[in-house]
TIPA-953419 format. One line per field, with one value per residue: residue number from 1; residue in one letter; chain; z negated, y negated, x negated of N, C-alpha, C in turn. Coordinates in Angstrom, 2 decimals, padded with zeros to 5 digits. Atoms other than C-alpha are relative to their C-alpha. Example, Ala and Ser with C-alpha at 12.3 -4.5 7.8 and 13.67 -1.06 7.14 Angstrom:
! residues 2
zavex = 1 2 .
mikol = A S .
zagu = A A .
nZ = 000.00 000.06 .
nY = 001.19 001.19 .
nX = -000.89 000.82 .
caZ = -007.80 -007.14 .
caY = 004.50 001.06 .
caX = -012.30 -013.67 .
cZ = 000.00 -000.73 .
cY = -001.20 -001.09 .
cX = -000.90 000.77 .
***
This chain:
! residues 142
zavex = 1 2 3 4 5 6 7 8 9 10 11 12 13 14 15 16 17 18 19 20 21 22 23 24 25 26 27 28 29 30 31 32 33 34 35 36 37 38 39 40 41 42 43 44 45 46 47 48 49 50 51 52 53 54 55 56 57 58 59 60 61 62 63 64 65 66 67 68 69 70 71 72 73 74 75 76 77 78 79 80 81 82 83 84 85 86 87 88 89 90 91 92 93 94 95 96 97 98 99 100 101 102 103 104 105 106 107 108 109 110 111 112 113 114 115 116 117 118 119 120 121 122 123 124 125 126 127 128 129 130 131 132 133 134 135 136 137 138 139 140 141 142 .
mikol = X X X X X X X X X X X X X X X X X X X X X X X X X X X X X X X X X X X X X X X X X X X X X X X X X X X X X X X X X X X X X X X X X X X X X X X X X X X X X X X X X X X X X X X X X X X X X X X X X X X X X X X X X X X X X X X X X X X X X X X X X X X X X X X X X X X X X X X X X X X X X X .
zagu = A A A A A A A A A A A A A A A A A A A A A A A A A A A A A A A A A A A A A A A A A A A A A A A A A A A A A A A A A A A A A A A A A A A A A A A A A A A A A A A A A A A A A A A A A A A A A A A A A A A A A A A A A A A A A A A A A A A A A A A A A A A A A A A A A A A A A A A A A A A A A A .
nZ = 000.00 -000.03 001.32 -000.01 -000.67 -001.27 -000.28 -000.12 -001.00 -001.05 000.20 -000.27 -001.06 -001.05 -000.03 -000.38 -000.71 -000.85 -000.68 -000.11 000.75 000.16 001.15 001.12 -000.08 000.46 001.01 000.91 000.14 -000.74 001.01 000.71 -000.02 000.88 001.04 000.39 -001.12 000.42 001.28 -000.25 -001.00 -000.05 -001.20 -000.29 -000.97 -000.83 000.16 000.31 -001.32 000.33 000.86 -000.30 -001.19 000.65 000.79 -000.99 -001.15 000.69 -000.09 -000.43 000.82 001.53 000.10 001.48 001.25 000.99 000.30 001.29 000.14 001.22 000.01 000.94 -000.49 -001.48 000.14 -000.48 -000.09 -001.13 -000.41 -000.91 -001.06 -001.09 -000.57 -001.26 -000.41 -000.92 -001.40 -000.73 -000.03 000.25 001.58 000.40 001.18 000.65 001.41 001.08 000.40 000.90 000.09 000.99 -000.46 000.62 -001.01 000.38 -000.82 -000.37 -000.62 001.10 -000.31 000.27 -000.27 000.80 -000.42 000.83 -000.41 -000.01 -001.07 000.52 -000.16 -001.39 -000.85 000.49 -000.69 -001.65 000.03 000.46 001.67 000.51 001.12 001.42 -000.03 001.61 000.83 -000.04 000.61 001.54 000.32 -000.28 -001.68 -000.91 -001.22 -001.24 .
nY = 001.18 001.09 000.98 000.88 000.84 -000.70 000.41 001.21 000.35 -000.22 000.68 001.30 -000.01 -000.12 000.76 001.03 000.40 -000.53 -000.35 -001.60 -000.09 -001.28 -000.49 000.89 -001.13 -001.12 000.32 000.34 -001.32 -000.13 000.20 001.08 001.64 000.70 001.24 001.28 000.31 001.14 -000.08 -000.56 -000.62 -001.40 -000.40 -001.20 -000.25 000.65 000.97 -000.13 -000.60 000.94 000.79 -000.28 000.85 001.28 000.24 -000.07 000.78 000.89 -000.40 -001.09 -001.34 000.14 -001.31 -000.02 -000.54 -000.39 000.51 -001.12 -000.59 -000.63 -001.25 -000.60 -000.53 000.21 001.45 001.07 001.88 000.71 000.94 -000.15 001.11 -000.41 000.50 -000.18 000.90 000.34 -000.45 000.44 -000.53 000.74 000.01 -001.30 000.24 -000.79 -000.33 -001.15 -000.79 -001.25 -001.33 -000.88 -000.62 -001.46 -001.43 -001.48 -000.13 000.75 000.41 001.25 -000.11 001.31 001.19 001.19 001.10 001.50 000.23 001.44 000.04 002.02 -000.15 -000.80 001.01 001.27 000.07 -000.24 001.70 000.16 000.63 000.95 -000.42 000.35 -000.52 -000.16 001.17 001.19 -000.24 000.41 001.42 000.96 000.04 -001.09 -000.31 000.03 .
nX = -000.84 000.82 -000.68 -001.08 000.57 -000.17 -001.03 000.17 001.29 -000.68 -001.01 000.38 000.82 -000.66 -000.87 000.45 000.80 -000.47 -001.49 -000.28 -001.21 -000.31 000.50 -001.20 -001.25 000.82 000.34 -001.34 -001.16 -000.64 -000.56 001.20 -000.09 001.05 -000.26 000.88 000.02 -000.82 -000.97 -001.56 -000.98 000.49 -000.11 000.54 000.73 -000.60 000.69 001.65 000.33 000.24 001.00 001.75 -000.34 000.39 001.32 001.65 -000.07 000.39 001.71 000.05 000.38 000.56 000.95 -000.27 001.36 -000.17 001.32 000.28 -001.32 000.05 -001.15 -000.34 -000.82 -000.77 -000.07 001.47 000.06 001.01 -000.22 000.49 000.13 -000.28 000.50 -000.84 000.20 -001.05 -000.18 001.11 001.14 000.91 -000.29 -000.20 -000.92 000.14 -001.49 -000.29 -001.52 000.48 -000.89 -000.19 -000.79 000.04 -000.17 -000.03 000.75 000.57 -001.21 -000.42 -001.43 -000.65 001.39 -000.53 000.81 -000.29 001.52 000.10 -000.76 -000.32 001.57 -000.28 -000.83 000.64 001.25 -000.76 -000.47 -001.58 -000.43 000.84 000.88 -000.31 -001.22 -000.27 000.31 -000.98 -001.62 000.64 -000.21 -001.29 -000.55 -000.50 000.27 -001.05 .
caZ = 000.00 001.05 -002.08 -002.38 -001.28 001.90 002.64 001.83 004.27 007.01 006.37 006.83 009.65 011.92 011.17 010.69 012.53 015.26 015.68 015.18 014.10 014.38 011.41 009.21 009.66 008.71 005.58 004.05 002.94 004.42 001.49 000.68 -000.06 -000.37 -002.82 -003.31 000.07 -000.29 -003.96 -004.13 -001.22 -000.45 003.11 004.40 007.12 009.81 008.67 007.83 011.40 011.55 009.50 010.82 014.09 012.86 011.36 014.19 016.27 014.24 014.38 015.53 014.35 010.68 009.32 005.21 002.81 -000.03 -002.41 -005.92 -006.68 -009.50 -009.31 -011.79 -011.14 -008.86 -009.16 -006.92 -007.75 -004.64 -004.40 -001.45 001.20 004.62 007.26 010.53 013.16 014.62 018.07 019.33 018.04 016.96 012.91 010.86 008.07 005.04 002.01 -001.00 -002.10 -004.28 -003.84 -006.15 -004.65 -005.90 -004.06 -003.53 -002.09 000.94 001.65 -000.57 -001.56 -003.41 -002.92 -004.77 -002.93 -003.82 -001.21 -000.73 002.03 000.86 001.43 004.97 006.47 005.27 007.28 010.30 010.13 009.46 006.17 005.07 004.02 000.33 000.46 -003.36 -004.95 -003.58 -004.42 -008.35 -008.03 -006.95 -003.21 -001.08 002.10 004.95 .
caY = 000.00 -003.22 -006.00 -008.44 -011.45 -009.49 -009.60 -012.85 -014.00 -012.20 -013.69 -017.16 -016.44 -014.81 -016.58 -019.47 -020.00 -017.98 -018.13 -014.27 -014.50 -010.68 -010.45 -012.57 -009.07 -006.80 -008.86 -010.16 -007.27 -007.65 -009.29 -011.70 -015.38 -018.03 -020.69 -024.09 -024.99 -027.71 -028.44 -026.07 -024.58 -020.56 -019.35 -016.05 -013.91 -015.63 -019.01 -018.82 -018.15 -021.42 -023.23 -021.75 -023.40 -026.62 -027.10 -025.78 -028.21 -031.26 -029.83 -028.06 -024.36 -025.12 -022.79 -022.13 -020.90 -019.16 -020.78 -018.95 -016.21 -014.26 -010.81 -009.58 -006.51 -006.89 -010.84 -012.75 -016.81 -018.32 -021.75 -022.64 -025.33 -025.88 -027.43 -028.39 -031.23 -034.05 -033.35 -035.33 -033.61 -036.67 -036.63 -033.51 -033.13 -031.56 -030.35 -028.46 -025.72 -023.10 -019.48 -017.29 -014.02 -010.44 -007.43 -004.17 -002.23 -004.36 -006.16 -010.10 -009.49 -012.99 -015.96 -019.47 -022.28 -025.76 -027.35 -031.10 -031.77 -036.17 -035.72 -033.44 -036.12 -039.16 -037.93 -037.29 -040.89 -040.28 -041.82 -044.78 -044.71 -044.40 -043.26 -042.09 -045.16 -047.43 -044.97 -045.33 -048.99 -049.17 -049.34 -047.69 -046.26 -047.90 .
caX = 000.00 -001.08 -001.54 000.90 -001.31 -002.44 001.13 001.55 -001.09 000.42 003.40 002.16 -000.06 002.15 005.14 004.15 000.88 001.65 005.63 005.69 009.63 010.09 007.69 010.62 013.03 009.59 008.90 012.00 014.19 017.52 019.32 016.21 017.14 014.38 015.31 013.71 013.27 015.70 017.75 020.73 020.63 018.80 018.40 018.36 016.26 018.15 017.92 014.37 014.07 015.37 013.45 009.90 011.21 012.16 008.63 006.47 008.56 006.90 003.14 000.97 000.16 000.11 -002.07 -001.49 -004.62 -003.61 -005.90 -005.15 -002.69 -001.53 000.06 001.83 003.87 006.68 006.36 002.88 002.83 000.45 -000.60 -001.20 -002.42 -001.33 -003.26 -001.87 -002.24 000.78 002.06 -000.27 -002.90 -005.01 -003.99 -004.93 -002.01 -002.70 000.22 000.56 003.12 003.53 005.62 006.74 008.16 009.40 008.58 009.50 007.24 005.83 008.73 009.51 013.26 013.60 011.31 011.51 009.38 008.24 006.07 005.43 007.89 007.63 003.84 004.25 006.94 005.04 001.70 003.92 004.83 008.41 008.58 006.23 003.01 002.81 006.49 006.91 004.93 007.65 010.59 008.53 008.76 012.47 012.53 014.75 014.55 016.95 .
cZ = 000.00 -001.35 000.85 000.89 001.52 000.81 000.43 001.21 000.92 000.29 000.57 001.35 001.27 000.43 000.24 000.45 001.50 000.43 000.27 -000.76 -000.40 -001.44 -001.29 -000.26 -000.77 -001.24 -000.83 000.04 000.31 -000.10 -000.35 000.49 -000.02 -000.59 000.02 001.19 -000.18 -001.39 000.42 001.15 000.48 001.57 -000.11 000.96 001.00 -000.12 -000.35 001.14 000.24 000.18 000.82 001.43 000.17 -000.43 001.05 000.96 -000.14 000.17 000.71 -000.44 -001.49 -000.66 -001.72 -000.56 -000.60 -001.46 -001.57 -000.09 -000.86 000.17 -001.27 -000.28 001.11 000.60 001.30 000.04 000.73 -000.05 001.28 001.23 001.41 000.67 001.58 000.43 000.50 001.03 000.93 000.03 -000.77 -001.68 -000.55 -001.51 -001.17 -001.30 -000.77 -000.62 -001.06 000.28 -001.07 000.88 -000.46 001.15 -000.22 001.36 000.95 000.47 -001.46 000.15 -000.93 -000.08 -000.58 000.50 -000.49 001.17 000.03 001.66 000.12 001.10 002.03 000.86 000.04 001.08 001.03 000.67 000.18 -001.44 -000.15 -000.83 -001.54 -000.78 -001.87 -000.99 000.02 -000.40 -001.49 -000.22 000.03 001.08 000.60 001.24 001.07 000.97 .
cY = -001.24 -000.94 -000.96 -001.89 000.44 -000.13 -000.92 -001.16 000.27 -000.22 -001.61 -000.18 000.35 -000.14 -001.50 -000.87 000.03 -000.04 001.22 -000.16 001.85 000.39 -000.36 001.52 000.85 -000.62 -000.13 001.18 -000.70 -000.98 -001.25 -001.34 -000.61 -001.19 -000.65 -000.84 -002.20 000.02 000.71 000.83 000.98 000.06 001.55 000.07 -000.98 -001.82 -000.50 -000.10 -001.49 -001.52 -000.02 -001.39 -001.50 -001.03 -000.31 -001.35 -001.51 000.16 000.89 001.27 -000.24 001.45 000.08 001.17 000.53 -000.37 000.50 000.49 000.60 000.86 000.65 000.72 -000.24 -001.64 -000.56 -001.41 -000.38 -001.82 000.06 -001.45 -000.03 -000.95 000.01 -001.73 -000.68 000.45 -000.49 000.40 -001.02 -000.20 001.19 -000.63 000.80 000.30 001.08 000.82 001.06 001.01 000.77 001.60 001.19 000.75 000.96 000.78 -001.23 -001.06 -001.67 000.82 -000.70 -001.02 -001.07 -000.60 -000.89 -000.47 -001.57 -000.74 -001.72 -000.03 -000.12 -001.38 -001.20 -000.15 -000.20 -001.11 -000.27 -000.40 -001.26 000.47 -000.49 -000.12 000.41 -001.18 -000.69 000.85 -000.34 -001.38 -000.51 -000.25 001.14 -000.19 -000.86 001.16 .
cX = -000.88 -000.09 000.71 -000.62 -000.24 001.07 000.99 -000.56 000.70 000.90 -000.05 -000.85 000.62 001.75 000.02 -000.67 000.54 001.46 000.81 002.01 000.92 -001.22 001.16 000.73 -001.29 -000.19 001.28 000.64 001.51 000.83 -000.70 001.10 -001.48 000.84 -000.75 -000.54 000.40 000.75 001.56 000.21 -001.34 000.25 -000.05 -000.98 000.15 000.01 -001.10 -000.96 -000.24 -000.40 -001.32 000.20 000.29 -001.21 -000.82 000.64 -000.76 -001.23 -000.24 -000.71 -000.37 -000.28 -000.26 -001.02 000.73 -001.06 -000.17 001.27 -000.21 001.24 000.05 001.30 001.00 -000.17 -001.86 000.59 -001.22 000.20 -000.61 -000.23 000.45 -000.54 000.73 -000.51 001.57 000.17 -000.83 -001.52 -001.40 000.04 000.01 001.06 -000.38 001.21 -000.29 001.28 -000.60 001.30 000.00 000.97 -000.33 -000.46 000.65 -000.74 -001.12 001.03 000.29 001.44 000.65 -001.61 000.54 -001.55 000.08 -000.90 -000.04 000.10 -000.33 -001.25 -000.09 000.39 -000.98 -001.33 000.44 000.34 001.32 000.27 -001.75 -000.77 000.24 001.57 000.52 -000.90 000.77 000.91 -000.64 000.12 001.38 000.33 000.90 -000.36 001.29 -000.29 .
***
């Protein structure tokens, strides 16, 4: 059996580097939600799908480290970095997240994300630089 990071990895690499979306059905068990994505609201396989798609359409090949993890029984918590360039290619982006997901076997079959979506947008130049200092001061967004 592969470890759980291993897994992990390949998960991120050929989903989300690559655009592999037939890996989403081999990893996620059938049933899997991820949570934390957005507040309140869980996806399945199928919307996950998505999602990946959504993302890559914004950059290009973002490519996610795993940079410390901690397995402990069915449970692995990964932080993790993700590196990726604009569409243009001329701005590298960089963001931080963190996963938490059960297994069974080799298969996640609940996940709970956090990643730094503010951050992400903000580089992309869809949100103003320095975007959360001014919401801290009191500004809103028009």
């Amino acid at each position: 059996m592969r470890l759980k990071t291993d897994i992990l990895q390949r998960w991120y690499d050929q989903v989300w580097t690559l655009g592999n979306l037939d890996v989403v059905d081999e990893i996620f068990a059938k049933d899997t939600t991820a949570a934390g994505i957005m507040p309140d609201f869980s996806i399945d396989p199928n919307d996950f799908k998505g999602l990946v798609l959504a993302v890559r359409a914004l950059c290009v090949e973002p490519k996610a480290t795993i940079l410390r993890a901690h397995d402990t029984g069915d449970w692995l918590s990964a932080f993790i970095e993700v590196t990726t360039t604009d569409l243009s290619e001329t701005k590298t982006v960089k963001v931080t997240g963190m996963v938490f997901a059960r297994f069974e076997g080799e298969n996640m079959v609940e996940t709970y994300n956090n990643f730094d979506f503010l951050n992400f947008f903000e580089q992309l130049g869809q949100l103003p630089e320095g975007t959360l200092g001014l919401l801290l001061a009191g500004s809103k967004l028009h």
